[in-house]
N, C-alpha and C positions, 0 to 999 in steps of 0.2 A: 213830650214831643208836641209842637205845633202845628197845625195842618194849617189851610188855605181859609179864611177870614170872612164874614158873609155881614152884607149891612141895609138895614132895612130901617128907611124914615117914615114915620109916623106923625100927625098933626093935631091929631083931639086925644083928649083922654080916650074917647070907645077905640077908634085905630089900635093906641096902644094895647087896653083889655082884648079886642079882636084879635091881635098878633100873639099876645098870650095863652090866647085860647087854641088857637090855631099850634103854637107852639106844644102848650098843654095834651092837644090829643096824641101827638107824635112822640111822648114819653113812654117807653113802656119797659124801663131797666134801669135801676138804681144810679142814680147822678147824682156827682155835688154840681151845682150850678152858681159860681162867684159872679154877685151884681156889684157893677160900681158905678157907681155917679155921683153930683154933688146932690145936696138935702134939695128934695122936691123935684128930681130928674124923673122919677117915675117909677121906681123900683120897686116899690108895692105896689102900684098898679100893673106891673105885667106879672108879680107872681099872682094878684087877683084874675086876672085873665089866667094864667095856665093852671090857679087851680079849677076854673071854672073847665078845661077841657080834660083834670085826671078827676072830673066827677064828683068835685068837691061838695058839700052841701051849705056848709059854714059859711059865713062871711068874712072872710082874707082881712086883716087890719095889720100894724105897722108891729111889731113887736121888739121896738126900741126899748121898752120898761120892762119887760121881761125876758127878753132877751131869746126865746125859740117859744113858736108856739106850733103846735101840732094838729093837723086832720088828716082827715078820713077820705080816701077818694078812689081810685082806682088803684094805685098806689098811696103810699104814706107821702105827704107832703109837710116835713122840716122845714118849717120857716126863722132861720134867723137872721138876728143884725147883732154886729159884731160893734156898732159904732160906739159903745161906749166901755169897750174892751180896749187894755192897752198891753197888755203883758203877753207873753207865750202861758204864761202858765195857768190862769184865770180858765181857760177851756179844759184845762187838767180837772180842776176842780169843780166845774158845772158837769162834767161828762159826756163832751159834745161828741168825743172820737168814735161813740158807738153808735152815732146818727149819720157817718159821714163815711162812704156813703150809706151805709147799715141797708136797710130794705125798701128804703124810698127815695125821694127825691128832696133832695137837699138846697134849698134856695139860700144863698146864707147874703145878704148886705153888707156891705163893708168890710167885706173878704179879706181886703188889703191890707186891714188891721194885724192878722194872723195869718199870713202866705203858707210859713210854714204846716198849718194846719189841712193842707188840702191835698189831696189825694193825689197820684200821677194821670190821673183819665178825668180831667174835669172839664166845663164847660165854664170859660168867662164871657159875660155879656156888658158891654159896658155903655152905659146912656149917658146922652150928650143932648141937653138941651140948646138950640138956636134957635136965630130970627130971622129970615129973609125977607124979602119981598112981598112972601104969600104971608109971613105971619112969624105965630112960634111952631116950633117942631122940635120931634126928638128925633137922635138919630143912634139906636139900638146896632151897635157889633156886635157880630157872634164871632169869638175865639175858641176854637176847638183847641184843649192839649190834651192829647191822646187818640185813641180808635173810635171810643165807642160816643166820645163826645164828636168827633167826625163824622162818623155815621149820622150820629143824628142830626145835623146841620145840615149835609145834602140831601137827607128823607125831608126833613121839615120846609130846608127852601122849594123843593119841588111841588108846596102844598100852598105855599103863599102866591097869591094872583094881584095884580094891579090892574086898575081900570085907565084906558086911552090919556087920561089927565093925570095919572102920575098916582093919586088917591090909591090904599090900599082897598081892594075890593071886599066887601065885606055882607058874608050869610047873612039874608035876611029872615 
């Protein structure tokens, strides 16, 4: 099930990491979370921001070559990318089913490679780099499919603030 759609632009890398983080502290119940975008939209930098808000201590990198890497945080933070997954059956064999959503927070990349692998209560986020006027920017959707990924969309957008000029406001 779909709920109502929430979209937040961002314009620096730190915007991004800040909105992650900010996303990151409003976690606190097992999610898979499908990111998509093209190569270089930002996808590892916002799960670096949200693991920096589940308490992460590690430093978050791309886990294109290996395909899920794991830490430690407030909850368990699942980090994969599917981008060089082509088959349904390839996640049979690595053993992703028991991380998804298992007891943490499941960020997986390239989601769209394996749809069928995704739970019925997930959250899709999908980044979209442009250029305007002012520059480049991303522009981060949140799709909710399900309850709990709803829930946490309208807890999270009540937590994000913008300043007079449009700029996401951000903890100094």
């Amino acid at each position: 099930m779909q709920q109502a759609e929430a979209y937040i632009t961002t314009r620096t890398e730190a915007e991004t990491i800040a909105l992650g983080e900010m996303f990151g502290r409003n976690l606190e119940q097992p999610l898979v979370i499908a990111l998509q975008g093209e190569l270089g939209a930002g996808k590892t930098v916002f799960v670096r921001g949200a693991a920096r808000g589940l308490c992460v201590r590690e430093a978050v990198t791309s886990p294109t070559f290996v395909l899920l890497k794991i830490y430690n945080g407030r909850l368990p933070l699942y980090h994969f990318d599917f981008y060089r997954l082509s088959t349904d059956e390839d996640h049979f064999e690595l053993g992703f089913a028991e991380y998804l959503p298992g007891d943490g927070i499941a960020f997986i990349e390239w989601a769209e490679r394996l749809p069928d692998l995704l739970p019925d209560d997930y959250l899709q986020i999908a980044i979209e780099c442009f250029f305007d006027q002012k520059g480049e920017g991303r522009r981060l959707r949140f799709i909710p499919h399900g309850p709990a990924a709803s829930k946490l969309i309208a807890t999270f957008i009540e937590t994000v603030t913008w300043r007079t000029d449009g700029s996401l406001y951000l903890e100094e």
